[in-house]
Structure formats: C-alpha cells, structure tokens
N, C-alpha and C positions, 0 to 999 in steps of 0.2 A: 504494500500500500504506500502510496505518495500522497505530498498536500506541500499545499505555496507555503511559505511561510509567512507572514507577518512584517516580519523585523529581517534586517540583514545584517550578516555575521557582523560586518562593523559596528552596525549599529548598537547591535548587544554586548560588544568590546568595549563602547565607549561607553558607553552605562555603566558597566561591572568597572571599567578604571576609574573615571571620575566618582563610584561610591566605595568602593575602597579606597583609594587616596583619600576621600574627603574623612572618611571612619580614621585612619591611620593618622592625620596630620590632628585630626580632634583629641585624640589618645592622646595619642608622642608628637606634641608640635615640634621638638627638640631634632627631630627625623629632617626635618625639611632643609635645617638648615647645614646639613650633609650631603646631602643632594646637589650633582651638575643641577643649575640651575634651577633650582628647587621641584624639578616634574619627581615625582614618583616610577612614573611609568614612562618607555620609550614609545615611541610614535608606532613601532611595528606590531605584531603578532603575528601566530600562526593556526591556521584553523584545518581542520581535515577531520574526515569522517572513518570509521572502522568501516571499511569495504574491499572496494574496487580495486583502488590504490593505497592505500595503505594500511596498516593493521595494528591493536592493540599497543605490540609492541617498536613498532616504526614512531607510534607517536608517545611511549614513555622515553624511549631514547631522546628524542629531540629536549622533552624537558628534561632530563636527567642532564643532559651536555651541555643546558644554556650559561652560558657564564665561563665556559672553559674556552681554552686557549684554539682559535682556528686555524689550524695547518691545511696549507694549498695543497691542492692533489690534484694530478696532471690527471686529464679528463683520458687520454691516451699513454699506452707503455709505448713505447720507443722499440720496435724491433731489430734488433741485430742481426747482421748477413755476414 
C-alpha cells in the first residue's frame, strides 16, 4: 500500500531541528555559546527509506560514522599491465 504524504522530508527536518534546538538552548543556554556560530544543527541531512536501496543496516552505519574522519576513495582501482 502507498499514500502522498502530507509534509516533505525537509519539511519534517526542519521542524524536528528548530524544536530540538529550541528545547536544548532552553535547558543548557550555556551550549550555544560553543557553537560555530551559535546553529545547533548543520544545514544538511540524510533521509532514506528500509527498501529498494538501502537497508537497516546501510542507514545505522551512516549514523554510526557521522563525525569521523573522511578518507577519499578513488571511485576506480588502477589496473596494472
């Protein structure tokens, strides 16, 4: 079964960041001023579904890795003759 949705994934992104931020700076104002420029939150996100393209564990990795260190990986190996 399918159905439209309502609201679009940003949209429910920016809701869930601006009331967590706003919760968290009420708390701990003390937080903000740790902060690049006092956001809580980066402008990006990532969204995806348990399906087609990805699965469970495709999307515990992505959060499990955020904040570690990004190493470039050649898209292609190089073969030798």
């Amino acid at each position: 079964m399918q159905s439209v949705p309502k609201m679009t994934v940003t949209r429910m992104v920016q809701i869930i960041k601006s009331i967590t931020a706003r919760e968290v700076f009420a708390k701990h104002p003390e937080v903000k001023k740790h902060l690049w420029g006092g956001s809580l939150w980066t402008s990006g996100f990532y969204a995806n579904t348990v399906g087609q393209f990805a699965n469970e564990e495709t999307i515990r990795n992505y959060v499990r890795d955020q904040g570690k260190k990004y190493t470039k990986r050649p898209l292609h190996s190089k073969k030798t003759n």
